[in-house]
C-alpha positions as CSV (number, residue, x, y, z in Angstrom):
1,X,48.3,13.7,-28.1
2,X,50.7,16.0,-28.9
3,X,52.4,18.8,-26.7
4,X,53.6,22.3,-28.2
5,X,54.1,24.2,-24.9
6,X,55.1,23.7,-21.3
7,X,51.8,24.9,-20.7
8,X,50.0,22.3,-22.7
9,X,51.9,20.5,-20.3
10,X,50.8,22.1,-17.4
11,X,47.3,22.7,-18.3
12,X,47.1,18.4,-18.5
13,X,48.4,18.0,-15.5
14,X,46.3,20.6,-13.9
15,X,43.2,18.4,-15.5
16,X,44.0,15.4,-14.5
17,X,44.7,16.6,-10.8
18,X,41.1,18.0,-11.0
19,X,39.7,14.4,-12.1
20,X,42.0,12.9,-9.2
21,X,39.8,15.5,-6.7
22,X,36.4,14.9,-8.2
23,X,37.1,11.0,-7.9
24,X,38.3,11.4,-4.4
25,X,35.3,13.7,-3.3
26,X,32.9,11.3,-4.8
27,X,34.2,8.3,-3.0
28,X,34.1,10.7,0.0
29,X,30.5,11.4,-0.1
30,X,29.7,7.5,-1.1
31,X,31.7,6.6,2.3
32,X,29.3,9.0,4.3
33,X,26.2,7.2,3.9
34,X,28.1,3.6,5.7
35,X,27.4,4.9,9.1
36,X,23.8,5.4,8.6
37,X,22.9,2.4,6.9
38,X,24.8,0.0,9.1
39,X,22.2,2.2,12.1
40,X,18.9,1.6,10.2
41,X,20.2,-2.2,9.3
42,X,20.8,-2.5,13.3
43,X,17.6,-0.6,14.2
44,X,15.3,-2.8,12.1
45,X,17.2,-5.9,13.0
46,X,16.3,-5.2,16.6
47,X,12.5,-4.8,16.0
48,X,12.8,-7.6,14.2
49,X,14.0,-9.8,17.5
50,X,12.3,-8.0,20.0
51,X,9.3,-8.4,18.0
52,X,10.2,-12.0,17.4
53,X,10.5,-12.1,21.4
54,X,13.8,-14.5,21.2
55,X,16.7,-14.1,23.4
56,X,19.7,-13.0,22.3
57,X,22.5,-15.6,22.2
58,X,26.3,-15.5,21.3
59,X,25.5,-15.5,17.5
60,X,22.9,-12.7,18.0
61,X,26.0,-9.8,18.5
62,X,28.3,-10.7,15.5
63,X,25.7,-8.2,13.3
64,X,26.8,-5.8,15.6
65,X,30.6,-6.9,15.5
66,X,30.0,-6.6,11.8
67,X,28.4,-3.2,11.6
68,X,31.4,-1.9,14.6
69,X,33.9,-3.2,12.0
70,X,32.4,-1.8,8.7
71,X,32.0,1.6,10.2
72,X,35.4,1.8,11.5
73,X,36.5,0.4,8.1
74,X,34.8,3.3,6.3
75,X,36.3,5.8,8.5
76,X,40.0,4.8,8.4
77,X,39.1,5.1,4.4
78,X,38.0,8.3,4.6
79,X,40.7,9.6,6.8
80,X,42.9,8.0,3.9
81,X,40.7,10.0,1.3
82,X,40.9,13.0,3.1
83,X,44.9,13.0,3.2
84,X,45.3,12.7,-0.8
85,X,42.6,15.5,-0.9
86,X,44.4,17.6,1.1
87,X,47.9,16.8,-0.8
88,X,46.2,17.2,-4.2
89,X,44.8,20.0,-3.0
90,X,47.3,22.0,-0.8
91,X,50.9,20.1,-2.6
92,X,52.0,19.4,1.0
């Protein structure tokens, strides 16, 4: 590619910033649906032993230390996300 301006320049780095924000807002909005699968996964997993009628045991809460985990994951992500949004953005 070849550039004959400052503003060919300019107008590449302009488009590829705009990429950089639709990537980041895509992962964004991917990121939003963790929390509420990880609550229907836990919801039918307790019908699923309260149905069953078995007592929970040890084993029984590392689903839920998983889902605490994944969710918190997620969020320290997006907060991540957020911030290069906001620089791409904003320039601060």
């Amino acid at each position: 590619m070849e550039f004959n301006s400052i503003e060919d320049v300019n107008a590449l780095n302009e488009y590829q910033k705009l990429k950089q924000i639709e990537h980041i807002e895509r992962q964004l909005h991917r990121l939003s649906f963790v929390p509420a699968f990880f609550c229907a996964g836990m919801i039918i997993w307790i019908f699923v032993f309260t149905w069953l009628a078995t007592l929970l045991t040890a084993m029984h809460l590392l689903p839920i230390a998983l889902a605490i985990s994944s969710v918190g994951y997620s969020n320290v992500q997006r907060t991540d996300l957020l911030n290069q949004l906001f620089k791409l953005k904003y320039g601060a």
